[in-house]
N, C-alpha and C positions, 0 to 999 in steps of 0.2 A: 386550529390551523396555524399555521407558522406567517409569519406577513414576512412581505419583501427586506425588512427589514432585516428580520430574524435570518431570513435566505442570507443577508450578504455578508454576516458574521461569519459565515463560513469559509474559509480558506481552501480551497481546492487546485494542486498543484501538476505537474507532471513530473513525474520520478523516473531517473534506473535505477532498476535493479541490480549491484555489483553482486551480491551474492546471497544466496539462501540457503540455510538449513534446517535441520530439524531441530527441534526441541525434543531432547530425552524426554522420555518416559510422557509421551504424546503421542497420540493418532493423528490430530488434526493442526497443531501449531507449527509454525514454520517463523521463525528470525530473521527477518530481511536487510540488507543494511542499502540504503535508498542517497542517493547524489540527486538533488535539487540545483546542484551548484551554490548552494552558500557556504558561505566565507567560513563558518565552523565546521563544515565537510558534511557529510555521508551522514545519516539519520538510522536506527536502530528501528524498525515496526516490525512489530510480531503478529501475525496472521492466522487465522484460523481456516486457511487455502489448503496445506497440504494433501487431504483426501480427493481434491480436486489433481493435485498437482505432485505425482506420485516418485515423479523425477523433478526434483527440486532446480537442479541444472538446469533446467529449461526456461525457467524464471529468468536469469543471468542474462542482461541486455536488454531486458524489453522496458519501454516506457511509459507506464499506466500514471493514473488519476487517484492523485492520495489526497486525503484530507490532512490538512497540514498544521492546523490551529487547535488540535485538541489539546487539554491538559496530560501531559505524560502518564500513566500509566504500569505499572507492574504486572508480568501476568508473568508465571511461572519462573517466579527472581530474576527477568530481564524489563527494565524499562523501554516501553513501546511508545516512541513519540508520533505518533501520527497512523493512521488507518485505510492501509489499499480499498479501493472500492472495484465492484464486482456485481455480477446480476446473477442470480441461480429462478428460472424458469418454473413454472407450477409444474412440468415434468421432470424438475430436477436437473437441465442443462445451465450449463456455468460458463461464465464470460467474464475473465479481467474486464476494467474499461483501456483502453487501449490507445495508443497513438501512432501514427508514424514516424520515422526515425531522421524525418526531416523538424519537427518542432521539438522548439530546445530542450533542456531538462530547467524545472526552474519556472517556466511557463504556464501562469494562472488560464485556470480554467473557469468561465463565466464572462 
């Protein structure tokens, strides 16, 4: 089991989404480029959502719950800083985690 401890190492942010695409020669990855508001801009996370999310455009604006402190990552020769989080159901329905468009971008979540 993980202790409170270990919980609080974890960074968890709210993001938008400026923009999404696909990643060639994938069924499932999608390229997100994500505004937290820091000073170095816009963050780069590649996602394994697209099967969920068939019109990528639809992405565009909305403000979900990334994890923010992972170590970078390469998947498909794009480095992915950080990891959208999501709920997929024992029947297979799928949910961003979500926010209203009244809480900032930038704003920890816990």
């Amino acid at each position: 089991m993980a202790t409170y401890e270990d919980f609080k190492k974890i960074k968890i942010k709210i993001g938008k989404i400026l923009s999404a695409e696909k990643i060639p020669e994938t069924d499932k990855l999608l390229k997100l480029s994500v505004s937290f508001a820091e000073e170095s801009g816009p963050r780069t996370i590649v996602s394994g959502i697209a099967l969920y999310h068939p019109n990528e455009q639809l992405l565009v604006g909305r403000k979900c719950a990334f994890v923010t402190n992972l170590e970078p990552r390469v998947i498909r020769g794009v480095e992915s800083n950080g990891m959208i989080l999501a709920v997929i159901s024992e029947d297979g329905k799928f949910s961003l985690l979500e926010t209203d468009n009244e809480i900032s971008q930038g704003s920890r979540v816990g």
